[in-house]
C-alpha positions as CSV (number, residue, x, y, z in Angstrom):
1,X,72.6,23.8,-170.3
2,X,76.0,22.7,-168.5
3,X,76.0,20.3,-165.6
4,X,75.5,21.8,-162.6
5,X,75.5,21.5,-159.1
6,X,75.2,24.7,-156.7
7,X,73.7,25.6,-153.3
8,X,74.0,28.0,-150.6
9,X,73.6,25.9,-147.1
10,X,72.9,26.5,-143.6
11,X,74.7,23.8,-142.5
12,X,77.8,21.7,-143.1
13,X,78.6,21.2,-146.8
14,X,78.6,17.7,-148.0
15,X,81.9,17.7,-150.2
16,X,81.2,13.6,-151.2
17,X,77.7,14.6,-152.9
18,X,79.4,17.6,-154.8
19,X,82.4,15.1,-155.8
20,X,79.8,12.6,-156.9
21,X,78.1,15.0,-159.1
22,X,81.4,16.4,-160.9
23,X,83.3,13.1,-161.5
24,X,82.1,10.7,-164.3
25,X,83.7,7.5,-166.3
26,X,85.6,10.2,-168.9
27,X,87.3,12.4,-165.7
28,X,91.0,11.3,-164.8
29,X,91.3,14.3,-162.2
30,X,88.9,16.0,-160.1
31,X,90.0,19.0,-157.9
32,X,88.5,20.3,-154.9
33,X,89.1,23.3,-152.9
34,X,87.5,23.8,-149.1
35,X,87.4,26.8,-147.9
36,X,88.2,26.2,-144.2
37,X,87.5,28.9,-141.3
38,X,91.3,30.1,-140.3
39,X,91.9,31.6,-136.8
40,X,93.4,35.0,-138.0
41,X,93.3,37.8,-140.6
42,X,95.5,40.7,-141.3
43,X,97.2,40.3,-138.3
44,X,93.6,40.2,-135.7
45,X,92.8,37.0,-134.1
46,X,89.6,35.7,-135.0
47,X,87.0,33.2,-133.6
48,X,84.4,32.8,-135.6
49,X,82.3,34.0,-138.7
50,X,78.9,35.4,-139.3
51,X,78.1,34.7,-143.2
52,X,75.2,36.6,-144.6
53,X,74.0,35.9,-147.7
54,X,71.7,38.5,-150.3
55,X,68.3,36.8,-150.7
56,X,69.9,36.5,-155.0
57,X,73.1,35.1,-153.6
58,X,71.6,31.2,-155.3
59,X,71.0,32.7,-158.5
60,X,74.7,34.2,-158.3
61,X,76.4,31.1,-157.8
62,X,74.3,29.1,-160.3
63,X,75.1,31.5,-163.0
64,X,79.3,31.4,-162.2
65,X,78.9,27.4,-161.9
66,X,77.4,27.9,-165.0
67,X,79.6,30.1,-167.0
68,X,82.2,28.5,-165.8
69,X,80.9,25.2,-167.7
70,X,80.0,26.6,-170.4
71,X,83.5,28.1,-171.0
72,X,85.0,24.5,-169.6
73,X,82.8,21.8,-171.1
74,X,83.6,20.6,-167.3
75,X,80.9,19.7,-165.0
76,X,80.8,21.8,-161.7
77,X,79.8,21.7,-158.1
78,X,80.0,24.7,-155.9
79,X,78.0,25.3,-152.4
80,X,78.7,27.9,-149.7
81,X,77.8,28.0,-146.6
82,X,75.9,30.9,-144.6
83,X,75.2,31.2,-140.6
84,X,78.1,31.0,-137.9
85,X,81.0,29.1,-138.2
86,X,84.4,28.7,-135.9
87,X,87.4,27.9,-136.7
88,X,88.2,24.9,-138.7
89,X,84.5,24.6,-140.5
90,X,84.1,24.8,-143.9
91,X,83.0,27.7,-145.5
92,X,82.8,26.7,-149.2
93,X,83.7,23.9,-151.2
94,X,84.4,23.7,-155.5
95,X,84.7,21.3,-157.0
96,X,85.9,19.8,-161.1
97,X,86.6,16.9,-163.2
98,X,88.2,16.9,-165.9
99,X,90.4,14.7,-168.3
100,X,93.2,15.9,-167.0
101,X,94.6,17.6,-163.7
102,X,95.7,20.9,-165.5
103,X,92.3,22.1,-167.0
104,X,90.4,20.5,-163.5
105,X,93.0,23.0,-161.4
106,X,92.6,26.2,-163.3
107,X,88.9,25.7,-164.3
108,X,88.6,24.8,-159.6
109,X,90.9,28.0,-159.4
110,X,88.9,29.8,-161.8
111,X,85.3,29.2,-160.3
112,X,87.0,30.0,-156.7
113,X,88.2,33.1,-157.7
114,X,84.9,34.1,-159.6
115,X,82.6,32.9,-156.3
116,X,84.6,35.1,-154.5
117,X,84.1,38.1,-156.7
118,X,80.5,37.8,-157.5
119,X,78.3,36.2,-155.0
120,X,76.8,38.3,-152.4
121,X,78.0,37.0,-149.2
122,X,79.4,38.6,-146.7
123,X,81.4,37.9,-143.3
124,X,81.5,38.8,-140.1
125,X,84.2,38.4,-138.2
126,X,84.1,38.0,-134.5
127,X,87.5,39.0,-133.5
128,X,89.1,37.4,-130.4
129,X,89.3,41.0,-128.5
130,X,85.3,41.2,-128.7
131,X,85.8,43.5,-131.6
132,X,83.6,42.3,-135.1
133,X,84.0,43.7,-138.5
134,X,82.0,43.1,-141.9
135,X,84.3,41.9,-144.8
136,X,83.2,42.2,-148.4
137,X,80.5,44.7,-147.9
């Protein structure tokens, strides 16, 4: 089994720990992406997020930080956070090392996308005009 490290949070990720776990002595790039909170969408104003996660929504992101290894050879680090969060926290953070900085970008690029699409969380955006509306249900 691949190298591993994946975790859905309640509270603020700890992007050092996951970079710790990617990199080793072989790795001459490691890429990270942060999902950060943003103060708009499609035009609303927004002012903060409700993310609910399915009670499987672990066992999700284990599996894609695990195919996505497998396919790689690259150790991976993934966690996403749940709860409320306002603008400018993080909402998830990926991260991979690799040799080089073109296979760490697309495999980072590649395990974003894939969190995205397959892990059961959704948002709830509290819009600035008191509206909210679910995204990704």
């Amino acid at each position: 089994m691949p190298d591993v490290l994946s975790r859905i949070v309640d509270g603020p990720i700890d992007r050092a720990e996951l970079e710790t776990f990617a990199r080793t002595d072989r790795d001459g790039a490691v890429v990270a992406f942060e999902g950060v909170i943003r103060n708009h969408d499609h035009g609303d104003a927004v002012s903060a997020l409700d993310y609910r996660a399915h009670p499987d929504a672990a066992a999700f992101l284990e599996r894609i930080c695990t195919e996505v290894a497998e396919s790689t050879g690259l150790r991976i680090a993934a966690a996403h956070r749940i709860g409320r969060l306002t603008i400018g926290d993080v909402a998830l953070v990926a991260v991979v090392a690799a040799p080089h900085r073109a296979e760490a970008f697309a495999a980072c690029s590649r395990l974003v996308d894939e969190i995205k699409a397959g892990v059961p969380i959704w948002k709830k955006q509290q819009l600035a005009d008191g509206e909210t509306e679910w995204v990704g249900l």
